[in-house]
BALO-267432 format. One record per residue (C-alpha): chain; residue number from 1; x, y, z. Coordinates in steps of 0.1 Angstrom, whole numbers, plus 5000, padded with zeros to 4 digits. Each point is the difference from the previous one (the first is absolute). Example, Ala and Ser with C-alpha at 12.3 -4.5 7.8 and 13.67 -1.06 7.14 Angstrom:
! residues 2
<'A'; 1; <5123; 4955; 5078>>
<'A'; 2; <5014; 5034; 4993>>
END
This chain:
! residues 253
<'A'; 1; <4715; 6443; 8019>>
<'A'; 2; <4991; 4964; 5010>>
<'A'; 3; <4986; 4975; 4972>>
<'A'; 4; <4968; 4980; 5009>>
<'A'; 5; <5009; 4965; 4995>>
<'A'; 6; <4971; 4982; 5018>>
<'A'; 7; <4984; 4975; 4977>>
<'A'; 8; <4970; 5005; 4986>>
<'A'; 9; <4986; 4962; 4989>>
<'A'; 10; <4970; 5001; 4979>>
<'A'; 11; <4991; 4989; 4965>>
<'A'; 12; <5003; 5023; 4969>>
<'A'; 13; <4972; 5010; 4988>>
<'A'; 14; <4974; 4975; 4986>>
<'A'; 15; <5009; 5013; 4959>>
<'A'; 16; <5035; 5000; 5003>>
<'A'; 17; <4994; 4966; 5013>>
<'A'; 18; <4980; 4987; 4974>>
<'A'; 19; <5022; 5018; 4967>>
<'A'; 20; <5030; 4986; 5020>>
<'A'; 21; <4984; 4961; 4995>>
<'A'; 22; <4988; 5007; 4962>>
<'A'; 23; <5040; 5010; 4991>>
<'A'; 24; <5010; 4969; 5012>>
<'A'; 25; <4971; 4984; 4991>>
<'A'; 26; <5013; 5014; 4962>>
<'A'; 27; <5035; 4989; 5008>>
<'A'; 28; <4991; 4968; 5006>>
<'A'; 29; <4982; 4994; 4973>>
<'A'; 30; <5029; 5017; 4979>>
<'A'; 31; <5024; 4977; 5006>>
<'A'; 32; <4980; 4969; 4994>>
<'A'; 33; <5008; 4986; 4966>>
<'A'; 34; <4973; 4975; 4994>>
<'A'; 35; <4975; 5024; 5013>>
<'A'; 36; <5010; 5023; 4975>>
<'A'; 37; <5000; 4971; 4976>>
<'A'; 38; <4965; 4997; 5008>>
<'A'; 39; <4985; 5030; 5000>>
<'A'; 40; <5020; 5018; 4976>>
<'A'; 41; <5019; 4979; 4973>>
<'A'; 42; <4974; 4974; 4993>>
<'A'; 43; <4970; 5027; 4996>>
<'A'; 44; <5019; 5021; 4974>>
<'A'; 45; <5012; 4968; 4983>>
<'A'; 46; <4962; 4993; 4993>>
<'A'; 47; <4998; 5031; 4993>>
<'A'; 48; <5025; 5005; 4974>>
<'A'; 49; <4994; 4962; 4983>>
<'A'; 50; <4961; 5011; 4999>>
<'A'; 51; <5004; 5027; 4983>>
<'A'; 52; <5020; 4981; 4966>>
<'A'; 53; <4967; 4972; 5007>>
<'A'; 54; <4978; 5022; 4972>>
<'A'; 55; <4998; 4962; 4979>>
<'A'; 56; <4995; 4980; 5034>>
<'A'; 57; <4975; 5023; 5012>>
<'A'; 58; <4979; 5007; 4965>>
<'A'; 59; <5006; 5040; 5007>>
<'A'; 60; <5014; 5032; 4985>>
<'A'; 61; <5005; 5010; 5034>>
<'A'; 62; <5012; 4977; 5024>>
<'A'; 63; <5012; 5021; 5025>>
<'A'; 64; <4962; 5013; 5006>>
<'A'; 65; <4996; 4960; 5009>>
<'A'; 66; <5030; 4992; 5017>>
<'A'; 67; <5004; 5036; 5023>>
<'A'; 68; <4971; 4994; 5024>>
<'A'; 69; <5007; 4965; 5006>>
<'A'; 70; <5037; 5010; 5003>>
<'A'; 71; <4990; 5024; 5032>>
<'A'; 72; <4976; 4975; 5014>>
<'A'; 73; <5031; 4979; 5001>>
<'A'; 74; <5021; 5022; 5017>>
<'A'; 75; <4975; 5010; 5025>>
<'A'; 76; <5000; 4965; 5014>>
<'A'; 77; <5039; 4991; 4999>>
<'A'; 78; <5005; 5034; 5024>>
<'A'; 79; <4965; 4998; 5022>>
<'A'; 80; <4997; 4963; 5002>>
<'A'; 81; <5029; 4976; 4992>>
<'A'; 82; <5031; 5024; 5008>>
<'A'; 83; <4979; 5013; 5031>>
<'A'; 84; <4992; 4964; 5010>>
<'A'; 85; <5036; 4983; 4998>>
<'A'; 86; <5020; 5035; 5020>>
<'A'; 87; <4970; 4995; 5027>>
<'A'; 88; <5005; 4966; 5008>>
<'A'; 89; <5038; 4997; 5002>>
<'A'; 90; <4995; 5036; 5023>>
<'A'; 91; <4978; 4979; 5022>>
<'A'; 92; <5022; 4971; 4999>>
<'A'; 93; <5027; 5015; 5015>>
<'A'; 94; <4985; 5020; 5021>>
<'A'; 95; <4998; 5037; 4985>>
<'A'; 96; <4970; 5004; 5004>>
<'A'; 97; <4995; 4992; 5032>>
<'A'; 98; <5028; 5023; 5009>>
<'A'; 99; <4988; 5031; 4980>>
<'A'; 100; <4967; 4991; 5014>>
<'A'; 101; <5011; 5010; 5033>>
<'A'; 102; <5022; 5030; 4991>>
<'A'; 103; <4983; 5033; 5004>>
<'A'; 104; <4993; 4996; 4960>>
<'A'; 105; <4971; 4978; 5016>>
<'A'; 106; <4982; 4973; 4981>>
<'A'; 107; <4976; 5027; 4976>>
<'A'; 108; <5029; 5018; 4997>>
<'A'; 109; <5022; 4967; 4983>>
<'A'; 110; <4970; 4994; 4977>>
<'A'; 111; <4993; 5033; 4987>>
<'A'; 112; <5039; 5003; 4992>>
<'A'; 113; <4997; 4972; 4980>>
<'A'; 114; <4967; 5014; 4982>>
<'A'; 115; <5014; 5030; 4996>>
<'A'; 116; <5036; 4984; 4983>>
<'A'; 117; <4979; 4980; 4977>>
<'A'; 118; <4986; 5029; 4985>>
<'A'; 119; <5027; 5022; 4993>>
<'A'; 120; <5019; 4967; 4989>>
<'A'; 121; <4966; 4995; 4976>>
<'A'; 122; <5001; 5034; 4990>>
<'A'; 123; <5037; 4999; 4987>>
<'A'; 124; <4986; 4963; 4982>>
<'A'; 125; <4969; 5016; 4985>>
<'A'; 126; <5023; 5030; 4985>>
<'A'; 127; <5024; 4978; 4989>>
<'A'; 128; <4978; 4973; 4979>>
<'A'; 129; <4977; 5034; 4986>>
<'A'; 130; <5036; 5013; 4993>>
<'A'; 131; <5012; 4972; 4980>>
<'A'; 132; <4964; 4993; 4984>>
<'A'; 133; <5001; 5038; 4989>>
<'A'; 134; <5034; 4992; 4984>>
<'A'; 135; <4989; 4969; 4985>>
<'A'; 136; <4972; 5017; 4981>>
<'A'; 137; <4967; 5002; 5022>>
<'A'; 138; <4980; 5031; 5005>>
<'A'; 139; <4968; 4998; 5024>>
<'A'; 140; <4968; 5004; 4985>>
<'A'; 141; <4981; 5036; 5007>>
<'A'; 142; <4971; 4979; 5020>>
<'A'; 143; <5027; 4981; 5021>>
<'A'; 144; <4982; 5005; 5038>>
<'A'; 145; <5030; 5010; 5021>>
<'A'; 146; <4977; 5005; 5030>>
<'A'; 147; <4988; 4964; 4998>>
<'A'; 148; <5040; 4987; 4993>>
<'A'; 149; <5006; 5015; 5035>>
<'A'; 150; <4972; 4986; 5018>>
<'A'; 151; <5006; 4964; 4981>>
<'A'; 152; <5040; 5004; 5016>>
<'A'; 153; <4990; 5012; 5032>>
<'A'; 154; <4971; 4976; 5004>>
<'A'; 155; <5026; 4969; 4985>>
<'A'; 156; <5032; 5010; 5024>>
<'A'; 157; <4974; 4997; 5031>>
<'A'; 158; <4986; 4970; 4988>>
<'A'; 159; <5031; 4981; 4990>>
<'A'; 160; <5022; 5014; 5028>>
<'A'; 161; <4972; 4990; 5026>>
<'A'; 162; <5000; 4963; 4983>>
<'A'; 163; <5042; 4998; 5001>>
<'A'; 164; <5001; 5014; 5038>>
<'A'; 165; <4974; 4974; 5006>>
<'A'; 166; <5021; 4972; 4985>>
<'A'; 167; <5030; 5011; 5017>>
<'A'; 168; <4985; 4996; 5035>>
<'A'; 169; <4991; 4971; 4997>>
<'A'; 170; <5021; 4978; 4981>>
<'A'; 171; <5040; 4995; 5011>>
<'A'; 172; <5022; 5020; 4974>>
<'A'; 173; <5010; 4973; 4980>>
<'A'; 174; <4963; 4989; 4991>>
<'A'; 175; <4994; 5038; 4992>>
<'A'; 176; <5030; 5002; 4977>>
<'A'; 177; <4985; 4971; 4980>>
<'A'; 178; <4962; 5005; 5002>>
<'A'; 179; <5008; 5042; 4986>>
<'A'; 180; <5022; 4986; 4972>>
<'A'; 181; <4973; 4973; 4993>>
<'A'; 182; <4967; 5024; 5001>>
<'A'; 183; <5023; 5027; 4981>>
<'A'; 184; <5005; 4974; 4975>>
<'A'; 185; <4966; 4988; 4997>>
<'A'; 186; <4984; 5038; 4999>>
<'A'; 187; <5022; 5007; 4974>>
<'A'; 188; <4990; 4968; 4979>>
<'A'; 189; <4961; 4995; 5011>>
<'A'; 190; <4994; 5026; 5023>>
<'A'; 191; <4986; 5029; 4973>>
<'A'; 192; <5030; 5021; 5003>>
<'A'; 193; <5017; 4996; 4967>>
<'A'; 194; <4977; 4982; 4986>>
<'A'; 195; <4963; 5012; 4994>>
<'A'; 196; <4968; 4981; 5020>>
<'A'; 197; <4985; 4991; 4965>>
<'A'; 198; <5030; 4980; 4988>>
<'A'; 199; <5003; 4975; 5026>>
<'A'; 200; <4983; 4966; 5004>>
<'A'; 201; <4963; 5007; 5004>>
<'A'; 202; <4998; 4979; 5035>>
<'A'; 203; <5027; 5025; 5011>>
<'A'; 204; <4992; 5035; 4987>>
<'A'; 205; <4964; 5005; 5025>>
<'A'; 206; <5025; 4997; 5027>>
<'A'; 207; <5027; 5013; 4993>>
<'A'; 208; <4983; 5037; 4992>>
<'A'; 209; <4987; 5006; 5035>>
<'A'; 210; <5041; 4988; 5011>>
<'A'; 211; <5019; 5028; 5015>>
<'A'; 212; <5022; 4996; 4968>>
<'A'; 213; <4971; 4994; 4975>>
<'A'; 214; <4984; 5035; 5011>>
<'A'; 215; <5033; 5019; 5001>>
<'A'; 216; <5014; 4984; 4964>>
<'A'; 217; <4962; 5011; 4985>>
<'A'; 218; <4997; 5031; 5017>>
<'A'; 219; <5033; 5011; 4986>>
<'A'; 220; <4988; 4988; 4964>>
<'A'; 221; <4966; 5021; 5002>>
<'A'; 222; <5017; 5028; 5012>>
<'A'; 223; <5026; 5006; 4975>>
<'A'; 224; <4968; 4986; 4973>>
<'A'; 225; <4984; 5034; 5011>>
<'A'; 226; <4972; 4976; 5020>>
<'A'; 227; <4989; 5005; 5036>>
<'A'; 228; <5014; 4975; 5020>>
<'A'; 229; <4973; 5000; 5031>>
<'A'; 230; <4992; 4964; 5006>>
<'A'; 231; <5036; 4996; 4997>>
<'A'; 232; <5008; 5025; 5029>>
<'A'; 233; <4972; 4988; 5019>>
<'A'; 234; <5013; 4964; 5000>>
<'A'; 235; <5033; 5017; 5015>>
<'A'; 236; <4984; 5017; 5022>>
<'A'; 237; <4989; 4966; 5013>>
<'A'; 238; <5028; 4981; 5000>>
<'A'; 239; <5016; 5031; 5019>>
<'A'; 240; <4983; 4997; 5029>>
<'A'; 241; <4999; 4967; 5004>>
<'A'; 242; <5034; 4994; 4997>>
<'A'; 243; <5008; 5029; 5020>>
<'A'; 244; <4978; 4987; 5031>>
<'A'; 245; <5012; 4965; 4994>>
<'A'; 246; <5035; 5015; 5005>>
<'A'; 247; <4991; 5020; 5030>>
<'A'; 248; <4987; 4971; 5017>>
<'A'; 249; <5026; 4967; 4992>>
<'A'; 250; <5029; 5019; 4992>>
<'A'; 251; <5028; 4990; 5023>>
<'A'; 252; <5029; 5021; 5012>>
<'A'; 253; <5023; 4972; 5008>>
END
């Protein structure tokens, strides 16, 4: 008996293709420490200092204040800031371009990295409600978990369109400091942390129909037991747009 060893060339199939990207996708984002910084550390260190803020805050409960701005937070370190900087360094040195023409293909290389930011947000969203269930906070009985899911969705799209967006176009360098800088600023002014109706009035009308100002208040309504529509319409919005902005300027080299 004779074994066949003609070759057989041809791509795996297009799943295993796209699981194989997310794992490194995951690996990658594993093993770098000041993304992890980012996206994990600094979150659950507002988290935990919020939640001893009960003076500061003028609250029995500061958790109930601190939790959905918390989330908001994190949502935009992993879909817009951590996306932004790994994209533009990829597309610096040519990884993109590379996977681009690999039988991964160029839909295939961005729904791997959709697909690894949300299992990587999953594992952030269990770990903060972990902690914040440890720390003492229990979600109220009219908490809308339908309309937290759409808000994250609708957010992820919107931010990750934005960060793609600014990593096709700018050179990495410029990325690296525009995401720090516009993470900084939406933490500060941008409604995350901070509620609309305690910033300056010139600033709070525009900063609640922001990506960040309708996340950061959507998240508050939710977990207020409040519908949080015009908050996912404006979302819904900035999804879009971003995501056709991206679609049309985004540059693979």
């Amino acid at each position: 008996m004779t074994l066949d060893l003609t070759p057989k060339p041809g791509a795996a199939p297009w799943p295993s293709r796209l699981w194989a990207h997310v794992r490194m996708e995951l690996r990658l984002l594993s093993r770098q420490g000041e993304q992890l910084l980012l996206t994990i550390v600094i979150p659950l260190m507002v988290l935990i200092l919020g939640s001893k803020a009960d003076s500061l805050l003028k609250t029995d409960a500061p958790l109930d204040v601190v939790l959905p701005g918390v989330l908001a937070l994190a949502l935009v370190s992993m879909s817009f800031t951590s996306l932004a900087i790994g994209t533009g360094f990829e597309r610096r040195y040519g990884v993109l371009k590379h996977l681009g023409a690999t039988p991964l293909s160029p839909q295939g290389l961005l729904w791997g990295k959709a697909l690894a930011i949300a299992l990587a947000q999953g594992v952030q969203g269990l770990l903060l409600f972990g902690v914040a269930l440890v720390l003492g906070w229990r979600p109220q009985a009219d908490t809308s978990w339908i309309s937290f899911g759409a808000l994250v969705v609708l957010g992820s799209l919107a931010f990750a369109g934005l960060a793609l967006l600014l990593a096709g176009s700018f050179r990495a360098e410029i990325t690296l400091a525009l995401a720090n800088l516009l993470f900084i600023l939406a933490s500060a002014f941008g409604g995350v942390v901070v509620s609309v109706d305690r910033l300056p009035a010139p600033l709070a009308p525009l900063v609640a129909y922001s990506p960040t100002g309708a996340l950061g208040e959507g998240m508050r309504a939710v977990f207020a037991g409040d519908p949080a529509g015009m908050h996912l319409v404006v979302l819904t919005v900035w999804a879009n747009v971003a995501g056709a902005a991206c679609m049309k300027w985004f540059k693979w080299e």
